[in-house]
DRENZASE-553939 format. One line per 4 residues: their letters; for each residue x, y, z of C-alpha. Coordinates in Angstrom, 3 decimals. Layout:
A> X,Y,Z ~ ... $
END
This chain:
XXXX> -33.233,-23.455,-6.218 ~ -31.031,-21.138,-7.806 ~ -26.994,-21.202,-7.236 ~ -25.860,-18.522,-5.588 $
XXXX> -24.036,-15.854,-7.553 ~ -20.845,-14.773,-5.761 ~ -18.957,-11.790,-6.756 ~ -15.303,-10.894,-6.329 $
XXXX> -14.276,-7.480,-6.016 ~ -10.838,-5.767,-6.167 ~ -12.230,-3.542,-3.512 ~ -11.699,-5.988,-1.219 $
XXXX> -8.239,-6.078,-1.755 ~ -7.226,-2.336,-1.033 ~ -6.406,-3.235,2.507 ~ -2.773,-4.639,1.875 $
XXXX> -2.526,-4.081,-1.923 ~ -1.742,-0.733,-1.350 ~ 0.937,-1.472,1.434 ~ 2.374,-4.812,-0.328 $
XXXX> 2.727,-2.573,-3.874 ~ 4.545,0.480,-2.166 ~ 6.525,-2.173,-0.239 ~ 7.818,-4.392,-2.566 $
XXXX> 8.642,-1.454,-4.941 ~ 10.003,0.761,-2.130 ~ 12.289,-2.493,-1.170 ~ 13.017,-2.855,-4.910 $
XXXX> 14.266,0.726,-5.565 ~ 16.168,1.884,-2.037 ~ 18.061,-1.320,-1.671 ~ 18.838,-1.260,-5.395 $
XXXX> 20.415,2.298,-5.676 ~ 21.759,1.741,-2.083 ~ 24.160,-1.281,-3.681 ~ 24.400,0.601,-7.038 $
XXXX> 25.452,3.585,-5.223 ~ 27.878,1.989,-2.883 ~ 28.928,-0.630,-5.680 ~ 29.956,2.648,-8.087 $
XXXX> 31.607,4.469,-5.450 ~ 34.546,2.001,-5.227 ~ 33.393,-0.066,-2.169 ~ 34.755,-3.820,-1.915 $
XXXX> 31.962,-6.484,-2.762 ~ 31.516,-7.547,0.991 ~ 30.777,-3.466,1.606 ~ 28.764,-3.220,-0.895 $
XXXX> 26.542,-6.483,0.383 ~ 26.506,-5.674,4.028 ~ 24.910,-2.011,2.712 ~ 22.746,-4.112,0.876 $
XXXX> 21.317,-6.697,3.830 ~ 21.491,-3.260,6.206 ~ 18.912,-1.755,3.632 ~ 16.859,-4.284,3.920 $
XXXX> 16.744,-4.464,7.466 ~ 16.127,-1.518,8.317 ~ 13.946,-0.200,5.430 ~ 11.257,-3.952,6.436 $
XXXX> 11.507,-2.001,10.036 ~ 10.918,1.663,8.449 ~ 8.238,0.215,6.756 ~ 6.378,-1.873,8.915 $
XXXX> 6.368,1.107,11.862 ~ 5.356,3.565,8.836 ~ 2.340,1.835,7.875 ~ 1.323,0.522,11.504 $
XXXX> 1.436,4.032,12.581 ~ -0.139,5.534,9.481 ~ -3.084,3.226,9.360 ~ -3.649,3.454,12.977 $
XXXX> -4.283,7.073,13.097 ~ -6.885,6.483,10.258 ~ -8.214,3.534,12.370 ~ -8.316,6.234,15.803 $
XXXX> -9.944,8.916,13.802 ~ -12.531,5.827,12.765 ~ -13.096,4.649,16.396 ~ -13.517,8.301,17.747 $
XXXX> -15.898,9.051,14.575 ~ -17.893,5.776,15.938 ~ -18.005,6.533,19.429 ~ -19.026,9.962,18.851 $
XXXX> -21.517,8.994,16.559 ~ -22.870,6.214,19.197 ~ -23.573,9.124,21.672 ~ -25.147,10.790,19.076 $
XXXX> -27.830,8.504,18.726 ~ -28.282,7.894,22.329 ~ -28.815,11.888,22.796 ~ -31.457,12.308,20.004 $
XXXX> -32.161,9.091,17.494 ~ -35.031,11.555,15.983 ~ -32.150,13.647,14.711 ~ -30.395,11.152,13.189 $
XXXX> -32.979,9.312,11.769 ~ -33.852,12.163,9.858 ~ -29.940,13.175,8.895 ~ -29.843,9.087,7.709 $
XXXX> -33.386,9.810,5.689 ~ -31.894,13.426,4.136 ~ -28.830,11.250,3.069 ~ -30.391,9.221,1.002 $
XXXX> -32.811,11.641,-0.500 ~ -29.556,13.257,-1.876 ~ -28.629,10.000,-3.630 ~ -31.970,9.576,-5.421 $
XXXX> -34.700,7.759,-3.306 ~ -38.439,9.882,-2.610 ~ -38.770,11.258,0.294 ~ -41.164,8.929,1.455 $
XXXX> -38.877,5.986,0.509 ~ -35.818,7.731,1.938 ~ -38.087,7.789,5.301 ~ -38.621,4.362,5.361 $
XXXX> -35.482,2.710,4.442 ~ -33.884,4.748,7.054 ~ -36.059,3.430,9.593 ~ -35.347,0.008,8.732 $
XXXX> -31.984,0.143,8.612 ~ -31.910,2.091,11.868 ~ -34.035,-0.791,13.417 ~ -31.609,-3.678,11.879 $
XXXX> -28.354,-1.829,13.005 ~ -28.618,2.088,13.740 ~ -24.738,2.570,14.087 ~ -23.886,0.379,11.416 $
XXXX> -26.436,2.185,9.044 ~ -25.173,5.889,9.716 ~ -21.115,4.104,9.859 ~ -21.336,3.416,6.340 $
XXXX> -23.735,6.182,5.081 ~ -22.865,9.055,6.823 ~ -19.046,8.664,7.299 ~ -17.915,6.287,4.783 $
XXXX> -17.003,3.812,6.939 ~ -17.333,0.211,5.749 ~ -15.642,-3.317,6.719 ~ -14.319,-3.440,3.706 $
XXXX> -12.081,-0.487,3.413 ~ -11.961,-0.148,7.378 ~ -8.386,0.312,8.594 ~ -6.198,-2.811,9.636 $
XXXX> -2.927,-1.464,11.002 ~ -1.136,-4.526,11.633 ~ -2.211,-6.167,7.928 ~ -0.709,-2.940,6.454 $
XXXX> 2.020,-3.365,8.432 ~ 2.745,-6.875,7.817 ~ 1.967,-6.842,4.246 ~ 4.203,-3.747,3.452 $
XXXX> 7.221,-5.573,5.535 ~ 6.755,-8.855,3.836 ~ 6.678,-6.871,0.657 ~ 10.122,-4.739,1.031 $
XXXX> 11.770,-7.949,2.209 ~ 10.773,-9.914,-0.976 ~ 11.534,-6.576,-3.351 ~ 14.759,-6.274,-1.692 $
XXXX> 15.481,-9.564,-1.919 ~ 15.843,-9.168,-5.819 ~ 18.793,-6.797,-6.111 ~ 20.861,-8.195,-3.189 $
XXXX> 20.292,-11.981,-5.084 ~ 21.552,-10.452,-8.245 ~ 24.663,-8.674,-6.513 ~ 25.356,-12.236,-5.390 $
XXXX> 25.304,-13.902,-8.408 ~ 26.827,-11.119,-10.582 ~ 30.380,-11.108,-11.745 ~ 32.441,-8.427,-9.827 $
XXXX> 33.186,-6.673,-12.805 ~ 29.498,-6.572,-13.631 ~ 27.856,-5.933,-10.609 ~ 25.971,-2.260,-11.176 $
XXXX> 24.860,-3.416,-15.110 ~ 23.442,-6.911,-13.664 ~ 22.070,-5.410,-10.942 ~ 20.331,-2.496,-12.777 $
XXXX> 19.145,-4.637,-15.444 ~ 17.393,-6.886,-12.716 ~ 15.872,-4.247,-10.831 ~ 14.302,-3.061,-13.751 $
XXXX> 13.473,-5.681,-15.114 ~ 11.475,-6.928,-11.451 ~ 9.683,-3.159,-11.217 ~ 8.203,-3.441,-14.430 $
XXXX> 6.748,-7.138,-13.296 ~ 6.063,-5.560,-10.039 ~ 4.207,-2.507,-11.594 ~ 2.298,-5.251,-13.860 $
XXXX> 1.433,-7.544,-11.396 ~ 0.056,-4.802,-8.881 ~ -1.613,-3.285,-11.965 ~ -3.217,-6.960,-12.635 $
XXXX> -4.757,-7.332,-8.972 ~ -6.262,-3.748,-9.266 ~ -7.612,-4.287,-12.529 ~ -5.712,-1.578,-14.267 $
XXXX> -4.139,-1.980,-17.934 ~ -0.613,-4.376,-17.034 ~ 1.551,-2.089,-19.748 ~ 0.624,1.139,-18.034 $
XXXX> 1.459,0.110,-14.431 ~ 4.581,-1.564,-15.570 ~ 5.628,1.486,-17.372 ~ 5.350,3.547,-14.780 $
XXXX> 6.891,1.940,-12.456 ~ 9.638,1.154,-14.611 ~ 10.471,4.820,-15.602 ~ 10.828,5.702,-11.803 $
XXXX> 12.887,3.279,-11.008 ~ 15.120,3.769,-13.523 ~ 15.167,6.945,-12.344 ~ 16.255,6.440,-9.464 $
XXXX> 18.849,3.734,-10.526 ~ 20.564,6.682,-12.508 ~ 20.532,9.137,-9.419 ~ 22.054,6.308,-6.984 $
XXXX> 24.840,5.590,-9.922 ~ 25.556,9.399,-10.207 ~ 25.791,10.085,-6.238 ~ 27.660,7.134,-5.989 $
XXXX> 30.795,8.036,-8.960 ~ 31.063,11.417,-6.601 ~ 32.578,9.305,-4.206 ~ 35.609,7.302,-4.822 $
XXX> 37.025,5.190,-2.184 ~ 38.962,2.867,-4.278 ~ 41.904,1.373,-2.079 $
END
């Protein structure tokens, strides 16, 4: 008896990769240039770290709603896509069987093998058949709204997390250096490490990530010397 072979896809994945890699860099970058900003502008250290734990609050909450709402309106169009598409074959299943047939003519199979499969597959599980033939819908990359939600929360917490710990442990004098330095230095693992789970080169996705948050480091620090509050 042979073993069986099981495959693991990345695919799989895009559920809350995509949420948990815009989180953790979105927590990394706002709550970073919020305490750079604040931290160049003059504010006392216990400013600047309230600022810091407010950003992080509120941007796990922005976050959370963001995706939940997001996703769900992808997972509404889905349902009303299925439902539709349920009366649809109710109202004429001769119709469809030939739209599910046509479909995969298009993606290579005779005509008399297009015929056939379809009428298998319609037999085994009609809805499920013209779900994930006709409108793209499969379990895999079907919408969760509260695993995006969760994951892009958990995400932004942890990201945010980073800066605020380095404010902490930073001299006074050195806050906005340390703090820069160790943002950085966590979005280029963050841009590597989502670039390892989706199986893209690790330099490129660190770079990238990198260069915008540097970016935006050097925006927050600029805004921030605008304002002096000094007392």
């Amino acid at each position: 008896m042979r073993a069986r072979h099981r495959e693991v896809h990345r695919s799989n994945r895009v559920g809350w990769l995509r949420a948990a890699v815009l989180g953790a860099n979105d927590g990394i970058v706002s709550v970073a240039g919020l305490v750079v900003g604040v931290a160049a502008s003059g504010a006392s250290h216990a400013v600047v770290l309230t600022s810091g734990v407010a950003g992080l609050v509120a941007g796990a909450m922005s976050m959370a709603a963001g995706e939940y709402v997001s996703v769900q309106s992808q997972a509404d169009t889905e349902k009303a896509d299925l439902t539709q598409e349920r009366q649809e074959l109710a109202d004429d299943p001769h119709t469809e069987l030939a739209e599910l047939a046509h479909i995969y003519v298009r993606r290579g199979l005779t005509l008399t093998l297009a015929h056939q499969v379809a009428e298998q597959l319609t037999a085994h599980d009609a809805l499920g058949a013209h779900a994930r033939d006709e409108l793209g819908i499969t379990e895999t990359l079907r919408a969760r709204p509260m695993q995006a939600a969760g994951a892009s929360a958990l995400a932004f917490t942890i990201g945010a997390a980073v800066p605020i710990a380095a404010m902490l442990l930073a001299p006074a004098k050195q806050l906005n250096p340390v703090t820069i330095a160790v943002t950085i230095a966590s979005l280029f693992f963050s841009g590597g490490l989502a670039a390892y789970a989706g199986g893209a080169p690790l330099l490129r996705g660190a770079l990238r990530v990198g260069f915008w948050g540097a970016m935006a480091m050097a925006a927050s620090y600029f805004i921030g010397n605008l304002f002096d509050v000094r007392v």
